[in-house]
PyMOL Python script that loads the backbone (N, CA, C, O; Angstrom):
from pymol import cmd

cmd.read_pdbstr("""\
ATOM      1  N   UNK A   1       0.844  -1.173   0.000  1.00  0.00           N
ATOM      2  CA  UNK A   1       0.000   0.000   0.000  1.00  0.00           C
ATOM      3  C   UNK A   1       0.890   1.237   0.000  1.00  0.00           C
ATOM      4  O   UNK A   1       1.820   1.217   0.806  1.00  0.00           O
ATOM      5  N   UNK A   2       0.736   2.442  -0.871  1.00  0.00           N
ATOM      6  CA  UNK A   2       1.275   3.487  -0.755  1.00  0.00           C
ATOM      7  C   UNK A   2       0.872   4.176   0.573  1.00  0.00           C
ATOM      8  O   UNK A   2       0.040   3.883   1.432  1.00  0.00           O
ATOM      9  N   UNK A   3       1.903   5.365   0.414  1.00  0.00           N
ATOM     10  CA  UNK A   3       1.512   6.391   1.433  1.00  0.00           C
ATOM     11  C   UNK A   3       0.860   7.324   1.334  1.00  0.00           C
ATOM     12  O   UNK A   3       1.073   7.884   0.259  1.00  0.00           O
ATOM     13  N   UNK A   4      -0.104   7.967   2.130  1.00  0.00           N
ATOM     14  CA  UNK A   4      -0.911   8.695   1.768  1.00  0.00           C
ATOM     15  C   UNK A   4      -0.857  10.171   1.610  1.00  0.00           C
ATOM     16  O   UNK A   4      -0.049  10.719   2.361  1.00  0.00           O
ATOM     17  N   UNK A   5      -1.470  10.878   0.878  1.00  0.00           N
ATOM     18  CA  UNK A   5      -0.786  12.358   0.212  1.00  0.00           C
ATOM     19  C   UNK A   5      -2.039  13.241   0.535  1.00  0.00           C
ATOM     20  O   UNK A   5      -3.043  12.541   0.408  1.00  0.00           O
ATOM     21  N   UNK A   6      -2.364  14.591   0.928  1.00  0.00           N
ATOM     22  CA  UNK A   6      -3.730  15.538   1.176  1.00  0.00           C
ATOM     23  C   UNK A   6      -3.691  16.070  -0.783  1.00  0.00           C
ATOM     24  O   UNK A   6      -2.675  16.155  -1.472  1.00  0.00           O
ATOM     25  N   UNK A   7      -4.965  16.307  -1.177  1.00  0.00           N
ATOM     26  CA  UNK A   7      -4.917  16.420  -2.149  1.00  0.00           C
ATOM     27  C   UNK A   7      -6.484  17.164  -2.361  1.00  0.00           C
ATOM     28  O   UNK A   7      -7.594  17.041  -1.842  1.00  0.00           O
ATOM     29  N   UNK A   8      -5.933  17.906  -3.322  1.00  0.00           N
ATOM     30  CA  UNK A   8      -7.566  19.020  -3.763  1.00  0.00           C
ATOM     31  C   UNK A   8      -8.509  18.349  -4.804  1.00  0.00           C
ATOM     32  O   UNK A   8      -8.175  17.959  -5.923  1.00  0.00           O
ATOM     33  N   UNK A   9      -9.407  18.301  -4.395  1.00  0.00           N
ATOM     34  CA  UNK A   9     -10.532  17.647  -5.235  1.00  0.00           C
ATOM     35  C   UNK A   9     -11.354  18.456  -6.331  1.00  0.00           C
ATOM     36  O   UNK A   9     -11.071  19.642  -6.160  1.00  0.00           O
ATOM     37  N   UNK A  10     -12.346  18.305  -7.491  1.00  0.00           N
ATOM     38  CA  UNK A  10     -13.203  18.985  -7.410  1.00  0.00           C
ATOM     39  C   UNK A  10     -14.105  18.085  -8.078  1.00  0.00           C
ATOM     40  O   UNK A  10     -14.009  17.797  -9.271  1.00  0.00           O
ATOM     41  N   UNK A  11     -15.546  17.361  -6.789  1.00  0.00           N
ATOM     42  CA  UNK A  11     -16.118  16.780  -6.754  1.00  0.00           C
ATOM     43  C   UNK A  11     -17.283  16.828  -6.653  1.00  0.00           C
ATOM     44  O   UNK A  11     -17.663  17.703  -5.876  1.00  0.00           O
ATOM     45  N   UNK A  12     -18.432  15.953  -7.353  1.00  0.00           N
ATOM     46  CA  UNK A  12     -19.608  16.552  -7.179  1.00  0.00           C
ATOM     47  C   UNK A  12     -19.818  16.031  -5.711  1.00  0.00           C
ATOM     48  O   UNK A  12     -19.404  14.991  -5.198  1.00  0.00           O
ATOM     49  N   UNK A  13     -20.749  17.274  -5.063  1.00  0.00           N
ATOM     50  CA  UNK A  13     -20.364  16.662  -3.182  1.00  0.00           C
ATOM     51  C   UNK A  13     -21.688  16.104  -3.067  1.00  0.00           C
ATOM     52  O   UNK A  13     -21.850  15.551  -1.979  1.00  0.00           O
ATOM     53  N   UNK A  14     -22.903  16.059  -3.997  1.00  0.00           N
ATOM     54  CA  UNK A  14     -24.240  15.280  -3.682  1.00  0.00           C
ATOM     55  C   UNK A  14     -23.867  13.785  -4.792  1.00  0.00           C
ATOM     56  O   UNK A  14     -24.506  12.755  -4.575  1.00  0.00           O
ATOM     57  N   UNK A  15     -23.390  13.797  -5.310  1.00  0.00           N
ATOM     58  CA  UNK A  15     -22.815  12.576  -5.676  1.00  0.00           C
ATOM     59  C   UNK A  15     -22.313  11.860  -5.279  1.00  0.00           C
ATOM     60  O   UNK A  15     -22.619  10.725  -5.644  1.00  0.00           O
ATOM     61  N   UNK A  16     -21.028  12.046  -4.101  1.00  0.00           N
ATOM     62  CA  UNK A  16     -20.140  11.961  -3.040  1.00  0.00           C
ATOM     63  C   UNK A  16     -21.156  11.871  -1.880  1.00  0.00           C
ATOM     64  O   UNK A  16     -21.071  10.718  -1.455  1.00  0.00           O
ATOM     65  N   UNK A  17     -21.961  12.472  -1.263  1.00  0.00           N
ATOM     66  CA  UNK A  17     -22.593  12.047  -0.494  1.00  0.00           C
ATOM     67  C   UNK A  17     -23.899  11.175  -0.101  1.00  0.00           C
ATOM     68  O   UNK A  17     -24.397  10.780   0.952  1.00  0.00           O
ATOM     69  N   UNK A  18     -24.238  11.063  -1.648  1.00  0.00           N
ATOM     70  CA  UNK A  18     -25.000   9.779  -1.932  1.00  0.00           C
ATOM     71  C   UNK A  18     -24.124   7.819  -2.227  1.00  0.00           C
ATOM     72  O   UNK A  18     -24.518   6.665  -2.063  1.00  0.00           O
ATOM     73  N   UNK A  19     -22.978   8.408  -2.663  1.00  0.00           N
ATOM     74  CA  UNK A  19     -22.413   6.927  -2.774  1.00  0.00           C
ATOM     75  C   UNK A  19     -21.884   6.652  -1.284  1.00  0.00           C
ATOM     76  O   UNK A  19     -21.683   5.515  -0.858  1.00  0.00           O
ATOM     77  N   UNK A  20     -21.626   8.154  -0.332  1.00  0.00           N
ATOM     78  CA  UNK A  20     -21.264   8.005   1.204  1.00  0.00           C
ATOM     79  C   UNK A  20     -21.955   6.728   1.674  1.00  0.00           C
ATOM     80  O   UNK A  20     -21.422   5.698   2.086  1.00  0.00           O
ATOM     81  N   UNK A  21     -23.290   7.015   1.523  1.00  0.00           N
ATOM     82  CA  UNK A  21     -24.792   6.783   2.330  1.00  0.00           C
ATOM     83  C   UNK A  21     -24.802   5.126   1.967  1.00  0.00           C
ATOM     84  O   UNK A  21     -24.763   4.168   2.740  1.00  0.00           O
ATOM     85  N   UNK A  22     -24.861   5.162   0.653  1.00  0.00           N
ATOM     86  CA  UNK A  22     -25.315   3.921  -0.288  1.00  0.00           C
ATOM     87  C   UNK A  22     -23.727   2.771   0.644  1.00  0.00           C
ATOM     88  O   UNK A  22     -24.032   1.816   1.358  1.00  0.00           O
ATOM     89  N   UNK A  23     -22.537   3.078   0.456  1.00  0.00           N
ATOM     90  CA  UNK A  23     -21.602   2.169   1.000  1.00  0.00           C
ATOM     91  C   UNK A  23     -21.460   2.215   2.437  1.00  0.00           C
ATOM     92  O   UNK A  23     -20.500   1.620   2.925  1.00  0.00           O
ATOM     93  N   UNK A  24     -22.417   2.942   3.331  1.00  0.00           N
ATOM     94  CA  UNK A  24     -21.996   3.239   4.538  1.00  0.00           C
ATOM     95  C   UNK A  24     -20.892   3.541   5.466  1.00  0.00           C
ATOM     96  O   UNK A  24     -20.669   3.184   6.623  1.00  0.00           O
ATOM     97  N   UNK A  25     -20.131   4.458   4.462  1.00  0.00           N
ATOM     98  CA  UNK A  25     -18.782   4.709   4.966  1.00  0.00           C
ATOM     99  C   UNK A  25     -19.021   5.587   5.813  1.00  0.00           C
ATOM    100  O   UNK A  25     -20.145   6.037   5.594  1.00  0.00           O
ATOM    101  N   UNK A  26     -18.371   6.243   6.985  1.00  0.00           N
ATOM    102  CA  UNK A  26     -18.502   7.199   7.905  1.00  0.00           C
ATOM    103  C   UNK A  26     -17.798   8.784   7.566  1.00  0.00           C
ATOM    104  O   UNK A  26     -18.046   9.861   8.107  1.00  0.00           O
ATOM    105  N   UNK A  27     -16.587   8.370   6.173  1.00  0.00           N
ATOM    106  CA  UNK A  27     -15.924   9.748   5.707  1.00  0.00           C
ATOM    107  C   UNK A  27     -15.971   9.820   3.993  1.00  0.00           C
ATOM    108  O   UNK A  27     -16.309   8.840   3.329  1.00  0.00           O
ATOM    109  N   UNK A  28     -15.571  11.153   3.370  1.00  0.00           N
ATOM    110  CA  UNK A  28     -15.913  10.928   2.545  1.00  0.00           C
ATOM    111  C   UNK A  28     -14.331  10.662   2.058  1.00  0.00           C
ATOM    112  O   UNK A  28     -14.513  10.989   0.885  1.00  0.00           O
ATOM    113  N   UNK A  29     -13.463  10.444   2.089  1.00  0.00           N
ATOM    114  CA  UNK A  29     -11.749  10.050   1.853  1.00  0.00           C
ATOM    115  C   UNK A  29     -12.361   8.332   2.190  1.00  0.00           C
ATOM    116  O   UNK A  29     -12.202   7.622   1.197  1.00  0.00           O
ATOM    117  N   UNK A  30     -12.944   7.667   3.270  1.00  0.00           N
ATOM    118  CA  UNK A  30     -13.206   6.483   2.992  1.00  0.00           C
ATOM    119  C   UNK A  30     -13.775   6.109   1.998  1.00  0.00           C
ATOM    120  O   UNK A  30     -13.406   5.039   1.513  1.00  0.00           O
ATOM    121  N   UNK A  31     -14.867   6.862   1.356  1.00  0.00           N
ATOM    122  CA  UNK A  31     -15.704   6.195   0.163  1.00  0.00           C
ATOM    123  C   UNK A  31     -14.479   6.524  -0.913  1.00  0.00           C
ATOM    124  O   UNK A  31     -13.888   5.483  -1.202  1.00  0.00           O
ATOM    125  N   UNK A  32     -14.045   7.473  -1.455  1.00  0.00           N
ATOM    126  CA  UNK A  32     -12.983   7.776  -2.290  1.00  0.00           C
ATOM    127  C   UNK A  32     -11.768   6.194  -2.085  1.00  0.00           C
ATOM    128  O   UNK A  32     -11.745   5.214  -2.830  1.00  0.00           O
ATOM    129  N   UNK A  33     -11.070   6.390  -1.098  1.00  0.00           N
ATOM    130  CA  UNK A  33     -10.572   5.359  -0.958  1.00  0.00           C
ATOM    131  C   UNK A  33     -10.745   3.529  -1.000  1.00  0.00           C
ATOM    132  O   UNK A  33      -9.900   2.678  -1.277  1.00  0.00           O
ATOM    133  N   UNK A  34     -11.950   3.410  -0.671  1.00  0.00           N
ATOM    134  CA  UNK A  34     -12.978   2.443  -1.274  1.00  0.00           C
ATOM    135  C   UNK A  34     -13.235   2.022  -3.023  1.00  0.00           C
ATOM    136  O   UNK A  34     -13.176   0.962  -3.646  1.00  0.00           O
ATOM    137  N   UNK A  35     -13.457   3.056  -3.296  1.00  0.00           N
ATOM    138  CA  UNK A  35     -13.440   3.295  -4.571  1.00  0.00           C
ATOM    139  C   UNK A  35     -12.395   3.024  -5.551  1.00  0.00           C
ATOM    140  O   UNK A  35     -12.359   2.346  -6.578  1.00  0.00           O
ATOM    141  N   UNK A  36     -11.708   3.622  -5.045  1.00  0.00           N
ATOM    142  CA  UNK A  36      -9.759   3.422  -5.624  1.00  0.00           C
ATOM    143  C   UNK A  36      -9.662   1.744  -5.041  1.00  0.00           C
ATOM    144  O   UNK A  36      -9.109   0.940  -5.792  1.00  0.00           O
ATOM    145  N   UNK A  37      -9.866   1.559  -4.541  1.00  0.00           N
ATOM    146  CA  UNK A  37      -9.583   0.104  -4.155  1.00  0.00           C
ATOM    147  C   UNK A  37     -10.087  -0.840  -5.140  1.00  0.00           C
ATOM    148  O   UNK A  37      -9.371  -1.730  -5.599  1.00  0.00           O
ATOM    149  N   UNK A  38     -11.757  -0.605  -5.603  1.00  0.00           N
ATOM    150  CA  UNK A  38     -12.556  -1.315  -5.866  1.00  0.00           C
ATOM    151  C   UNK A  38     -11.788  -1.386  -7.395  1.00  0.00           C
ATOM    152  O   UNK A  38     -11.443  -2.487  -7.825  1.00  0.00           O
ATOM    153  N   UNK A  39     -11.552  -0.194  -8.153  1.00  0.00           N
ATOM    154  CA  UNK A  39     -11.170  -0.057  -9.507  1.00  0.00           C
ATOM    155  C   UNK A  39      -9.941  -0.812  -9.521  1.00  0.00           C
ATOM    156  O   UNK A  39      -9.834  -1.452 -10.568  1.00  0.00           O
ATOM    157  N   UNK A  40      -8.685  -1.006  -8.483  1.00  0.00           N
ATOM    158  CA  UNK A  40      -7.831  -1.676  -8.426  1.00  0.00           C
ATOM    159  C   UNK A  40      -8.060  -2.904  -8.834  1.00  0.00           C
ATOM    160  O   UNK A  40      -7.495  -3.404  -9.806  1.00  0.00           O
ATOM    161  N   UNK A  41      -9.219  -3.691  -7.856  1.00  0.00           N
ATOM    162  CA  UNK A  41      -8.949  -5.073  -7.728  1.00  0.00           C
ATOM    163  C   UNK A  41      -9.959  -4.935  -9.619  1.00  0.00           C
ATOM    164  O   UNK A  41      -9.605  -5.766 -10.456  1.00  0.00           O
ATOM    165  N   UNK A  42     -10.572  -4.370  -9.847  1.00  0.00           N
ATOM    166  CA  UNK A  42     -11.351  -4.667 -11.308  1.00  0.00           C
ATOM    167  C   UNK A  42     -10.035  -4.636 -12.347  1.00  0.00           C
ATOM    168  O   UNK A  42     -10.137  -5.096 -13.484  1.00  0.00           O
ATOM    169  N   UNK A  43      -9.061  -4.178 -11.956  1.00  0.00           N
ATOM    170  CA  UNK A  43      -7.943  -3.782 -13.122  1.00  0.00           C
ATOM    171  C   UNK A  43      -6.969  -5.279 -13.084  1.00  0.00           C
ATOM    172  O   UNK A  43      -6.500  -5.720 -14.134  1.00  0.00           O
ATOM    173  N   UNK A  44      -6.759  -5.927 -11.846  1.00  0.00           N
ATOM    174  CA  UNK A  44      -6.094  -7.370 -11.476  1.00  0.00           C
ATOM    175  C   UNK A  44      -7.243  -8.337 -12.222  1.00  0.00           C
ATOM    176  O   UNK A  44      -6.799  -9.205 -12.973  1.00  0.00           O
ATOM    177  N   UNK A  45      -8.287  -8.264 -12.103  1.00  0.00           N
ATOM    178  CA  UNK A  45      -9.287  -9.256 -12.529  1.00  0.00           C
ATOM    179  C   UNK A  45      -9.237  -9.364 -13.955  1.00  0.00           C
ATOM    180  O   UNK A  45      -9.191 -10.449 -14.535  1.00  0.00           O
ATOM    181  N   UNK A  46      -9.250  -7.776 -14.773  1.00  0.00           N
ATOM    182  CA  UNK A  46      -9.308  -7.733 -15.966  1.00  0.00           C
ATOM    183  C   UNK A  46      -8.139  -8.638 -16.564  1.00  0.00           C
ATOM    184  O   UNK A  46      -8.150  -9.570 -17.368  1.00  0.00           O
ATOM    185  N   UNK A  47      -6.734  -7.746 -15.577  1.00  0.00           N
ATOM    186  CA  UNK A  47      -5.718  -9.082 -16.303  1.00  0.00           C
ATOM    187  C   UNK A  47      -5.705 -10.112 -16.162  1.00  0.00           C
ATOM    188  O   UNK A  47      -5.393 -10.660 -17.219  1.00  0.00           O
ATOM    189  N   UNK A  48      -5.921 -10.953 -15.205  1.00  0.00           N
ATOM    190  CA  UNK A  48      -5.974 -12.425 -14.403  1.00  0.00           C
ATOM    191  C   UNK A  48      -7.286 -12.711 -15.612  1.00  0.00           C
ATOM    192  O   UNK A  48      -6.611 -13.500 -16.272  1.00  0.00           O
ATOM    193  N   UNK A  49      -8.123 -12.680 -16.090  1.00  0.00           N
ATOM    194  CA  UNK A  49      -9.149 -13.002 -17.054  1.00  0.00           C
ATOM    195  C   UNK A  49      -7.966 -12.516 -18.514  1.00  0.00           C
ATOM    196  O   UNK A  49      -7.071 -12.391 -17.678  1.00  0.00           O
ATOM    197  N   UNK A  50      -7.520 -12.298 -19.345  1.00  0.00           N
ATOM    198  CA  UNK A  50      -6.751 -11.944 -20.270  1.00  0.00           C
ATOM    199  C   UNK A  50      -6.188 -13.610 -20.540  1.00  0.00           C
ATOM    200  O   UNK A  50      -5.832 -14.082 -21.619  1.00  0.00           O
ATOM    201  N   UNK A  51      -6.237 -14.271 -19.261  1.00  0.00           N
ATOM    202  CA  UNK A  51      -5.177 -15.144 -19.219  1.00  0.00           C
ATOM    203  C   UNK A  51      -6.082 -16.334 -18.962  1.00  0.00           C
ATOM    204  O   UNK A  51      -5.542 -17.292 -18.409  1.00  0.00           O
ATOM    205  N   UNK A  52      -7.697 -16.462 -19.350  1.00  0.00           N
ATOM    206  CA  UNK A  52      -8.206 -17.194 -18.984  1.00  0.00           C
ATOM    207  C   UNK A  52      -8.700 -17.778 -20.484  1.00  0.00           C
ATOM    208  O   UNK A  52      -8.243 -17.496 -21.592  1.00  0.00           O
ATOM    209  N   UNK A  53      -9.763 -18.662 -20.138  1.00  0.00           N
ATOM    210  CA  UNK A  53      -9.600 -19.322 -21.930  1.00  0.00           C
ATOM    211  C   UNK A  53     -10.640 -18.282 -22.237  1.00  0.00           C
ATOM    212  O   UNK A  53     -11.351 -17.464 -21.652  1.00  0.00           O
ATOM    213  N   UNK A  54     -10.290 -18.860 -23.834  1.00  0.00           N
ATOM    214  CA  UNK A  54     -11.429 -17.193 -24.802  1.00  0.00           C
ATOM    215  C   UNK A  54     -12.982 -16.718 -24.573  1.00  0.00           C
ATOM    216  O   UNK A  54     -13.674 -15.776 -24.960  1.00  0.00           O
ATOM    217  N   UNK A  55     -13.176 -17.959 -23.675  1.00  0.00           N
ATOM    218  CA  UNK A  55     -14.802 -17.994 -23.518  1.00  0.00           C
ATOM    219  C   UNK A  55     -15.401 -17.077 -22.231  1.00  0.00           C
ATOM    220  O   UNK A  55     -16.566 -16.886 -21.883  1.00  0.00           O
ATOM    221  N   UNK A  56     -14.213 -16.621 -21.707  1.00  0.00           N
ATOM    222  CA  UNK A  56     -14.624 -15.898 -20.349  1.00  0.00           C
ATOM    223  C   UNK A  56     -14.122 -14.117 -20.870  1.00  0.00           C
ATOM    224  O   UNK A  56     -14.483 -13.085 -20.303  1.00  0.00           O
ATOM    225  N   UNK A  57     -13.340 -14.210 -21.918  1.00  0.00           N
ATOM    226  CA  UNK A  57     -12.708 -12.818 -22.267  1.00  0.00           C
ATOM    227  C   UNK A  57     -13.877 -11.804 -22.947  1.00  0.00           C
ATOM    228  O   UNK A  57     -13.705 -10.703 -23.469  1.00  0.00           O
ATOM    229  N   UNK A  58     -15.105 -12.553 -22.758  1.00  0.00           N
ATOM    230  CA  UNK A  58     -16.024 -11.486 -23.375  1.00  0.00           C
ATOM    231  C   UNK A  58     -16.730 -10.567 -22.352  1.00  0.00           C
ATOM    232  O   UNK A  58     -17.732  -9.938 -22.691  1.00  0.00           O
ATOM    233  N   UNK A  59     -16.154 -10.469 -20.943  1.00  0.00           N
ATOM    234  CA  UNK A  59     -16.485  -9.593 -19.653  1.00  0.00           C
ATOM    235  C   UNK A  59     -15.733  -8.485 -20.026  1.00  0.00           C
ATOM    236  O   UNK A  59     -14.514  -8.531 -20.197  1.00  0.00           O
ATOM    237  N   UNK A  60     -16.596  -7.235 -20.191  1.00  0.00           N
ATOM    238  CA  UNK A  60     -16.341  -5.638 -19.785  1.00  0.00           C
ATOM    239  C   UNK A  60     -16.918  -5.312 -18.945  1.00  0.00           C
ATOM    240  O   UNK A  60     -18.027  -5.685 -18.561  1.00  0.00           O
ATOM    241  N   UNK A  61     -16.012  -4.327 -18.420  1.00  0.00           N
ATOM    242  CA  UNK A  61     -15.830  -3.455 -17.050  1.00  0.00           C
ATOM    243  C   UNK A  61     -16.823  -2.637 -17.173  1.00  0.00           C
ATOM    244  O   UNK A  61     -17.047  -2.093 -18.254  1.00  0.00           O
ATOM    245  N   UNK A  62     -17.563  -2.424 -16.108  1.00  0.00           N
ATOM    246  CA  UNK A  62     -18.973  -1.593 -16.205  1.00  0.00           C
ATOM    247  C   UNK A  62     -18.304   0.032 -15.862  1.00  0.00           C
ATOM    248  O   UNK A  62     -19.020   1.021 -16.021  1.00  0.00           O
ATOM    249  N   UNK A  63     -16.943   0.153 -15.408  1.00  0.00           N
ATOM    250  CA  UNK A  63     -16.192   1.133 -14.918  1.00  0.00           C
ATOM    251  C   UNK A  63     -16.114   1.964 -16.008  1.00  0.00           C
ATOM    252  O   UNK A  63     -16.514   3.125 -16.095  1.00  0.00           O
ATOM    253  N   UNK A  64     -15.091   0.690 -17.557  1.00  0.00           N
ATOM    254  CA  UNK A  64     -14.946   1.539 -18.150  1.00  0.00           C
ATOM    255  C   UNK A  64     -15.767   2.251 -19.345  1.00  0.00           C
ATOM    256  O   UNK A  64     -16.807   1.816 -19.839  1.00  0.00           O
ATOM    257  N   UNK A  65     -15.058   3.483 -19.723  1.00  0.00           N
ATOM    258  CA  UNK A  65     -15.593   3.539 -21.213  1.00  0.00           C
ATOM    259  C   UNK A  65     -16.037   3.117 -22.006  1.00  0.00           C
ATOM    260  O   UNK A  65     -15.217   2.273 -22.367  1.00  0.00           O
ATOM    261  N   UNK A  66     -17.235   3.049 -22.943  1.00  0.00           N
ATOM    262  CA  UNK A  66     -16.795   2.518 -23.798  1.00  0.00           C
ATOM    263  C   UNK A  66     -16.513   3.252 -25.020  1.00  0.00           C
ATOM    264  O   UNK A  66     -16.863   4.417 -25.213  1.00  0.00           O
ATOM    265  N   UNK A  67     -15.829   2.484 -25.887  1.00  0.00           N
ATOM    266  CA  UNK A  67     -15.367   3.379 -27.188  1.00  0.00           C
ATOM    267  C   UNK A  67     -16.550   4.124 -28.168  1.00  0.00           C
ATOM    268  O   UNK A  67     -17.458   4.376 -27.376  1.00  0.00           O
ATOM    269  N   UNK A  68     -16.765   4.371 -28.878  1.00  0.00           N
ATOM    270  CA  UNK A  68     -18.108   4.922 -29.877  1.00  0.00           C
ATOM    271  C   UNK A  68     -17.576   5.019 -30.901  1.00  0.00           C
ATOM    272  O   UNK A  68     -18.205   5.393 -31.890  1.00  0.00           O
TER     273      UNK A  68
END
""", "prot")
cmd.dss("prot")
cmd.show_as("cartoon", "prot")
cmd.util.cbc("prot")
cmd.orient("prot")
């Protein structure tokens, strides 16, 4: 785990305080941090699946983009 850094945001704060509510975190650096976590482990999965047979490689990330 890295170390942690104070850093300026600019966030929607009823957006932020609705995903607060919805994950029951008590801060809003916990839900943020939560978050960053969650996209982590989706980014290990994506690769760990890369490496799985062809029939499972048709899972996209609801995270990301998609192209147009």
């Amino acid at each position: 785990m890295g170390h942690k850094v104070r850093k300026t945001l600019n966030i929607d704060a009823a957006k932020l305080k609705r995903v607060q509510r919805y994950l029951g975190l008590e801060t809003e650096t916990a839900v943020i941090d939560r978050l960053l976590d969650d996209c982590e482990f989706e980014r290990e999965l994506m690769q760990l699946l890369r490496t799985a047979p062809r029939s499972f490689r048709t899972l996209q990330s609801p995270l990301a983009r998609r192209a147009r």
